[in-house]
Structures are given as structure tokens and as C-alpha cells.
N, C-alpha and C positions, 0 to 999 in steps of 0.2 A: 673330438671336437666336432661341432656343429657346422660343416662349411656352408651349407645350404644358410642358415642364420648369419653367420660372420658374411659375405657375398651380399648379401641384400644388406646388413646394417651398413658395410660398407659404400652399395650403390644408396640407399637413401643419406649417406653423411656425405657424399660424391655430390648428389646430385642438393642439398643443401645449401653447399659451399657457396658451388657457382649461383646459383638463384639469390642466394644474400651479397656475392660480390655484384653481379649484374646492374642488382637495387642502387648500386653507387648512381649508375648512368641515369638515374628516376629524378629529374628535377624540377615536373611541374604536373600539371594535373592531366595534360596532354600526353605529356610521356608514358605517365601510367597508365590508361587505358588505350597507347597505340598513336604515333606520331612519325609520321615519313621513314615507313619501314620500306626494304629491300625486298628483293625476289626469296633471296633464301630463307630468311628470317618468318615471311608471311608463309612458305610452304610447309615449316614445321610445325608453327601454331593452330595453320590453316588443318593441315592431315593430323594432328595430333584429336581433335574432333570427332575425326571417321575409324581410329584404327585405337579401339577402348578395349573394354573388355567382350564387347562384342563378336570384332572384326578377332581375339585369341580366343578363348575357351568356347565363347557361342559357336564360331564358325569349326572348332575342332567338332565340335556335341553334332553339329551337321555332318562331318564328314564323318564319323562313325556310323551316325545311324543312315544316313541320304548317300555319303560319296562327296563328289568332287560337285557335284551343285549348288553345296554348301559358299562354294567363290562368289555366287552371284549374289551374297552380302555386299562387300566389296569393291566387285566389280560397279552394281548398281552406285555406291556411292560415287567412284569415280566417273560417271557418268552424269550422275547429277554434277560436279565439279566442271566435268566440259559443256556440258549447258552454260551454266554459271561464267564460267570463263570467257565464252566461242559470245555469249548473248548480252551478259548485264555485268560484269564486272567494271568494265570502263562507265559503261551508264551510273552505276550504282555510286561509285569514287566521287564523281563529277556533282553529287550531291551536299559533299563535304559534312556529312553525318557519320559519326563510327556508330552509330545504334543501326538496329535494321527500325523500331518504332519512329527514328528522326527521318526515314525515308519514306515512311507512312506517312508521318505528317507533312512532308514535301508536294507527293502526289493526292493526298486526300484533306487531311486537314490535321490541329492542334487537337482535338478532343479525342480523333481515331489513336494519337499518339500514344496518351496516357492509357486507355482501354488494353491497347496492345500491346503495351510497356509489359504491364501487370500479368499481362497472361501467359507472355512468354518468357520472365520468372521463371511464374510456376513451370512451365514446361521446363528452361531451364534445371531448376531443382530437381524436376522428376529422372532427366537425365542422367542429372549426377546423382544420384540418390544408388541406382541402378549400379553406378561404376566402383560406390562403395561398397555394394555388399558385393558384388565380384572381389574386391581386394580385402575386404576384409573373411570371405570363407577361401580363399588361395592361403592367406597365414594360419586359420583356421587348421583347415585338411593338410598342408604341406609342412606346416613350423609346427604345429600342436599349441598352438596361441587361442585362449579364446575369444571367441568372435567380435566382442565389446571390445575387449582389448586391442584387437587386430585394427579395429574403426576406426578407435581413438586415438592410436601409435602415428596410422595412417594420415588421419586427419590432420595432423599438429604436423606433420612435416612437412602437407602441400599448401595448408595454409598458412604458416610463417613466412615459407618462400616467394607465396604469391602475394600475399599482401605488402611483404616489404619492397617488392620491386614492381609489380603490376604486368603488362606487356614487355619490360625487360628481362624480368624474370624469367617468365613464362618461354617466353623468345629464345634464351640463354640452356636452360633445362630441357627445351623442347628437342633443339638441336642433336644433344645427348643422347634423349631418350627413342627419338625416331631411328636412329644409327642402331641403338643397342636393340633396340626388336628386332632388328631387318638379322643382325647378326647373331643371335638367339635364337628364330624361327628357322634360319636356313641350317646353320649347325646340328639344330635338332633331328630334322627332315632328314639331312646327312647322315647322323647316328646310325635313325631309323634304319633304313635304309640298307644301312650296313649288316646291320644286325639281320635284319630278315635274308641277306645273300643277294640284296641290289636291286634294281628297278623289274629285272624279268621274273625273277620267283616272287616279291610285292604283286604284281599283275596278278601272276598263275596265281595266286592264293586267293588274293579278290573275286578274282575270276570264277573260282571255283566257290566262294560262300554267296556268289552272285546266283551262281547256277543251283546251289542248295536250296539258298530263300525266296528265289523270283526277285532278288531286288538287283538294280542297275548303279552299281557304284560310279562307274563311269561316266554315265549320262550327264549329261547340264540340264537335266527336267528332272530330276531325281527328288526334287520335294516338292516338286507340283507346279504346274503353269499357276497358277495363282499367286503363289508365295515367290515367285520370281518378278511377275509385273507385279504385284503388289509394291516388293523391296525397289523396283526401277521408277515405277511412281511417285513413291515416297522417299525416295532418297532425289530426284528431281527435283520435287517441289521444296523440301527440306533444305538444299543445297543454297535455295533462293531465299532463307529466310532464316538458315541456322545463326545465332547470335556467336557463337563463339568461331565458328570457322570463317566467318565473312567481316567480323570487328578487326584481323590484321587487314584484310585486303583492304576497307575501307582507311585504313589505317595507310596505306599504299604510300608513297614519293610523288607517283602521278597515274592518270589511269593505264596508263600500257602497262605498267609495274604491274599491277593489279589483275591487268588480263595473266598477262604473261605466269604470274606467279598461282595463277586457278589452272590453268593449263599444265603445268611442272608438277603440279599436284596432284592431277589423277596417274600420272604414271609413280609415284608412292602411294597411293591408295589402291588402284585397281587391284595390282600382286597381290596383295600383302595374305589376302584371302585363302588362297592357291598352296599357302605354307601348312596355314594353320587347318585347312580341310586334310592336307595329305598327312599331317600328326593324326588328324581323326583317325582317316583308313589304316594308316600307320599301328596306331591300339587295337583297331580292328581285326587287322592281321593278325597281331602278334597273341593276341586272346586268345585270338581261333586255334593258332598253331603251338599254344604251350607258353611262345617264349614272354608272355607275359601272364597276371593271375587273371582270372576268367573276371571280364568286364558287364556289370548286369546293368548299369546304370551306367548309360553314353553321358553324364556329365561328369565322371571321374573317368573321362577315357583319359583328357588329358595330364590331369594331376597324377594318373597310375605310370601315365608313360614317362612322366618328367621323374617320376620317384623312383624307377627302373634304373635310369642314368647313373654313372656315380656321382656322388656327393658334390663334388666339385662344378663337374659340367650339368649336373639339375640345378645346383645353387646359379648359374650364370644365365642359364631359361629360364628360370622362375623372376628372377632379375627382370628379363626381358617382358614376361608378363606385368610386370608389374611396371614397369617402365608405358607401357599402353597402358596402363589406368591411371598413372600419374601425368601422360601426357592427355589427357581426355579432361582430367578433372577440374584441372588449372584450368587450361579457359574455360568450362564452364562456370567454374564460380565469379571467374574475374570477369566472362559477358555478363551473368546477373548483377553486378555491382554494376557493371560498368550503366547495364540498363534504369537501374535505380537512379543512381547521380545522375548523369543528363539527361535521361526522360523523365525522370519523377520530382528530383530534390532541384535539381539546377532550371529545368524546367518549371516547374510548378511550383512548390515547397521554397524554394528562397532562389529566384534569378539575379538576387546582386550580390554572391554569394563570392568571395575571392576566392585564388586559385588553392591558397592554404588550407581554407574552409573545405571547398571541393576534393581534392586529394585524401584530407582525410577522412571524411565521408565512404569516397572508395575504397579506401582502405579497412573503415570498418564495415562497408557493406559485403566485402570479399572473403572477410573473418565468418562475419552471420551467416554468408551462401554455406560457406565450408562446414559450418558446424549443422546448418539446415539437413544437409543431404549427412551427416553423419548421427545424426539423431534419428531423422526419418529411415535410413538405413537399416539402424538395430530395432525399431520400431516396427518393420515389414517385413524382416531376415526372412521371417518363414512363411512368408502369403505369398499360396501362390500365383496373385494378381500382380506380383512385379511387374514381370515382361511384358503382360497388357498394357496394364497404363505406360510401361514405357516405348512400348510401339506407341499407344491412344498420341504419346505425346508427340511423338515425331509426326505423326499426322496432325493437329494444331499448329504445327511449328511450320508444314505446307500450306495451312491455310492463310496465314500469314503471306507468304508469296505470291498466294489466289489473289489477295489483297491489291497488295501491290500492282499487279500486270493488271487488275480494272482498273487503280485511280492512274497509272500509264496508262493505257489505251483505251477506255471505256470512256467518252467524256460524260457521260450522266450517273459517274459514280458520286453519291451521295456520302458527305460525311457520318450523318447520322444512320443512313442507312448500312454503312458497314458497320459501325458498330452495335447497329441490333444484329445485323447479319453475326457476325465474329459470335456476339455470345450467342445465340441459339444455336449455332456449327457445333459451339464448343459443350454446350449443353450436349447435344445429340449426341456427339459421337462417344463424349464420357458414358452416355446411358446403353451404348449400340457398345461398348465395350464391357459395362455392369453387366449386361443381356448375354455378353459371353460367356465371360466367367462364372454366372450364376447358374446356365444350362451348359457351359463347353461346348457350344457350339453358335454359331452367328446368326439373328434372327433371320438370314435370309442368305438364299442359294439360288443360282441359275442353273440349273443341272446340279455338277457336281462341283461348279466354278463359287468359292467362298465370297460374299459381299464382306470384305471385310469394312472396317473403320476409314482406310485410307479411300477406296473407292466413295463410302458413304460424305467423308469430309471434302473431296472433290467437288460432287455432284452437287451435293446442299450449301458450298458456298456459291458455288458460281450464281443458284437458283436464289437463294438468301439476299446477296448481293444486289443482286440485277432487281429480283421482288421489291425489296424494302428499299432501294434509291428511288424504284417509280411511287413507292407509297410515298418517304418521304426525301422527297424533291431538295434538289439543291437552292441553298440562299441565294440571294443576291449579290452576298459576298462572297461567298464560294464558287459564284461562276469567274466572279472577277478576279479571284488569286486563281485559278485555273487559265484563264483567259492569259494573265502574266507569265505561264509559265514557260 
């Protein structure tokens, strides 16, 4: 028998159940994209965001080849979370928008809304796009499923769940599946652990392929000052403007709920890092010293370690893996609907639009997200521009945020002038991330310090911004919805 296969059909018929009971709680259009949620309910959906396929197999591929550096994935997120929390969480609530575009149009105006709506979609999708083809090559390499299949299995079971219950769904399954990572990663590490004869021969062995190759497992700079503020940058600005982790908080009871509930949140986020880098060193080890097959490719470090396991305890980490892509995905599809319906369709496209109308819109916009990023998924499997553009887009997804703190604090932020701003950022950095991937390396360098995308999307908004409000100037009416505010 197949227990690795039987474990997972069981955890996706598990996690099913509850997502379609959930749906009962779903009784208006409010409900479904997030209505006077709780502390714990916003910290599941909130970390379900940050701990994808990135925060598993990426941050494992780091701690094989980098060490334990590889945390400051993670960690950086949860930092942008305490920004979020400590600075704008209460502010943000107090605006009474679940969209982050509906708090663009607050501070800037209706027009930046729609522009903004639209782009952070797409970024949206690229997001999730990214966490399908992690879940579907895990079925792929671990089940012997092929990769199309893996997609489409996949896709049909987060998108029924999500769209029949929306934010209660999501809510309900999130709970689940953030419990079952924590206890899949730690078990593992445990295993590990054990097998190698426990944390002081783990060192010594490190130790010693450290002293073989010149490299620093240990360090927290093990993949480079750069790629550490980069990820602390970019997960700051991101924090301020990611759609699917900030739609529960704005979704809050009241704003203290909403502080409180960004706060509780980095302490699930920051760990969670720290597991899955020490599975890396973990394969590392074990390669070196026999007790696993010789590792040449740090991105089957993890998949080799998990298949090590017996049958039983790999089926229940692999679970766990997949449970961090199942909790990532859902709210992304359901922010992109949810951005559609009330910034696009309830907004624009029909504002006397009932609640019935409304719902079911999100509901088939939630279908469309799900099937978007699992099309584009088998469509990209093997380019290997994924990761770029899905960094490129967490850096859009800060500029956003950029956004936001000039039409809050800047008074001569111009509506029109952020939206020429916004698309030429977005132009640029999509070309400043082509420039990479077409040469592999970044057009530009201080020394040995990378200009990456994020730095570049910082600097040209703030400059974009500020340029193009003094070119063009705020209306008459734009001073005086500002003046009211």
C-alpha cells in the first residue's frame, strides 16, 4: 500500500470536509470576503500568506546550500508583520475597506483605485502561480503523479473549498493546516536528528564540510548581505500592502483586534524558517556522511530527506508541505476575487449591484483566480524565470505601500501623478528583472552589493511619485477630499 498517497488523499478529504462545512457560516457577501473576524481566525489566514512553498522547500534549498541564513526568509517576513502591526494595522482597519486598493482610494483618490486594483491581481496571480507549481512537482517527484495532473487534482480542491465559503472557509482550513506544518517540520527535524546521533555529531559534521569548502553553515550572512536586506525590505514594504494577508486584519472586530492579531503573528511566522533551513543542513549532513543518496541538486535535498523516512512518517511531512501551499493559496485567490468585486465590479462595473449579485461574482472570480494560476502554472513549469518574476512581484506588491505612506503623509501627493508613477515603477522593474534573467546577472552593482528589483522599485517610486505629483498637480477637488480627511 501506498501510505504516502493514502495520508495526503486523506489530509485533502480532511481538509475538504471542514472548508465546505465552514461555507454553512457564509451568508452574505460581507461574510465571504471577511466580516468581524477574531485574533485567532486573522492569524491563520494572516501567516498562511508567509509560510507557502517558499517559507518549506525554498528555505530547505537555502539551508543545504547557505546553512542556517536561509531563516532570514521568514524571519524578514515576520518583521515586516511587526512594522504592520506596532505602525498601520489600527490605522488601516479605521478605514473600513477589506481591499488594500479601497485604502488607496481613501488616501489618494477613485482613479489610483482601479489602476491599483488591476495590478495587484496580476501580482496576486503571479504569487499563486509560483505556489502551484511547488505543489504540483512535490506530487510530481514524491507520488509519481504527473505534473498536469498534480495541478489539476490540486487545483479542484482549493478551489471548491474556497469559493463555497470564502473567508470562512479559508478561516476554518487555515486553522488546520498552520497546526499541521508546525508539527510535520518539528517531527522531521526530530527524526533528523536522531538519525545523524543528535545535535553534537549534526555540528561536528557541519563543521567539518564547512572546514572542507570554506563555506559558513552557521552564519546568519551565509547567502549574502544583500539577499538578507533585500528579503527585510521587501517583506516590510510587502507586509504593508500584501492583499491576502492584510484582507483578514482589515476584516478585524475593531482596530486593537487587528493590531493585536499582526503582532501574534510574527511569533508563527518568524520560526517557522529555522525548521525547514535545519531539514536543509539536515540532507546536507546526511549526503555527506552516506546515511542518505549523494544530494547533487539542493532542490531534492528536501524531497530526498522526506523519501528517507518511512512510508508512514514521509506521508505525514509531505502532508505538512502541502498543507503550506494549500494555506498560501486560498487567500490568494480569494484577495484576487475579493479585489475584483469591490474595486472593479462593485466599484466601477455595476455599484447597485445586490448583495446576491455581489457574492456570486466573488465567488466566480475565486474559481477564475484558482484556475488562472493553475494554467499559468503548467504553462511556466520549466522557465526558469519563475522565481524572478515572483520576487519582481513582491516588489510591486511594496510599491504599493510606497503608495500609500505619500497619499498618508505627503500632502502634494497627486492622484494622477501616482498613477503615471505606479505604471512606469512597474514597467521598470518588470524590464530591470528581463535584464536579469536574459544576462543572470542585475544591470547594476555597487561593489559586490546586487541592485536588485526591490531596491530599484523603492527608489523610482518614491522619485516617480514625488516627480510626477509636481508635474501633475493636484485638482481642486482633490485638495478638498484631502482637506476633509
Amino acid at each position: 500500500m501506498n501510505w504516502q498517497l493514502l495520508i495526503i488523499i486523506l489530509y485533502f478529504a480532511l481538509t475538504m470536509v471542514i472548508g465546505i462545512l465552514a461555507s454553512r457560516k457564509t451568508k452574505s457577501s460581507d461574510s465571504f470576503v471577511g466580516v468581524s473576524m477574531g485574533v485567532f481566525a486573522i492569524v491563520c489566514v494572516a501567516c498562511g500568506q508567509w509560510l507557502g512553498g517558499t517559507a518549506t522547500t525554498g528555505c530547505s534549498e537555502y539551508g543545504f546550500t547557505s546553512g542556517i541564513s536561509g531563516w532570514w526568509y521568514t524571519l524578514a517576513n515576520g518583521i515586516g508583520m511587526l512594522m504592520m502591526g506596532l505602525f498601520f494595522a489600527e490605522r488601516y482597519r479605521k478605514f473600513g475597506s477589506v481591499t488594500i486598493p479601497g485604502i488607496i482610494e481613501a488616501v489618494v483618490g477613485s482613479k489610483s483605485r482601479t489602476v491599483c486594483s488591476i495590478l495587484l491581481i496580476f501580482v496576486m496571480i503571479a504569487v499563486g502561480l509560483s505556489q502551484m507549481i511547488a505543489a504540483g512537482k512535490l506530487g510530481q517527484s514524491l507520488l509519481g503523479i504527473d505534473f498536469k495532473i498534480s495541478c489539476c487534482v490540486f487545483a479542484v480542491i482549493f478551489i471548491i473549498y474556497t469559493m463555497s465559503g470564502g473567508m470562512d472557509s479559508v478561516e476554518a482550513t487555515n486553522k488546520l493546516h498552520i497546526g499541521f506544518m508546525y508539527f510535520g517540520m518539528i517531527l522531521a527535524v526530530i527524526l533528523a536528528l536522531r538519525e545523524m546521533g543528535g545535535w553534537s555529531n549534526f555540528k561536528a559534521s557541519m563543521d567539518a564540510i564547512d572546514a572542507a569548502e570554506g563555506t559558513h553553515h552557521f552564519s546568519m550572512f551565509g547567502v549574502g548581505a544583500s539577499k538578507v536586506t533585500s528579503w527585510i525590505v521587501a517583506s516590510v514594504l510587502s507586509a504593508g500592502a500584501a492583499q491576502a494577508s492584510i484582507q483578514p486584519v482589515l476584516a478585524a472586530k475593531d482596530p486593537k483586534v487587528a493590531k493585536k492579531a499582526c503582532l501574534i503573528s510574527v511569533l508563527v511566522v518568524a520560526p517557522f524558517g529555522l525548521f525547514t533551513c535545519m531539514l536543509g543542513m539536515s540532507a546536507r549532513v546526511m549526503s555527506e556522511t552516506g546515511l542518505l543518496a549523494t544530494i547533487t541538486d539542493p532542490k531534492l535535498a528536501y524531497t530526498t530527506l522526506i523519501m528517507h523516512f518511512s512510508p508512514v512518517v514521509g506521508g505525514i511531512i509531505l502532508a505538512s508541505i502541502l498543507a503550506a501551499v494549500l494555506s498560501t493559496v486560498s487567500p490568494i485567490i480569494l484577495a484576487a476575487a475579493t479585489m475584483f468585486t469591490k474595486d472593479i465590479y462593485q466599484r466601477r462595473l455595476k455599484p447597485d449591484a445586490n448583495d446576491r449579485e455581489i457574492t456570486k461574482v466573488a465567488r466566480i472570480g475565486t474559481a477564475v483566480s484558482g484556475v488562472l494560476c493553475c494554467l499559468m502554472a503548467i504553462a511556466l513549469v520549466n522557465s526558469s524565470a519563475v522565481l524572478d518574476l515572483v520576487y519582481a512581484a513582491y516588489t510591486l506588491r511594496g510599491v504599493l505601500f510606497i503608495v500609500i505612506l505619500f497619499g498618508m503623509y505627503w500632502k502634494h501627493t497627486s492622484e494622477r501623478g501616482v498613477c503615471t508613477a505606479v505604471l512606469v515603477t512597474f514597467v521598470c522593474c518588470i524590464a530591470w528583472v528581463g535584464a536579469k534573467i536574459a544576462t543572470g546577472r542585475y544591470p547594476l552593482y555597487i561593489g559586490s552589493f546586487a541592485i536588485s528589483e526591490t531596491y530599484l522599485g523603492v527608489v523610482l517610486a518614491c522619485l516617480t511619485i514625488v516627480l510626477f505629483s509636481l508635474v501633475f498637480k493636484q485638482t481642486e477637488l482633490e485638495k478638498a477630499q484631502r482637506a476633509n480627511r
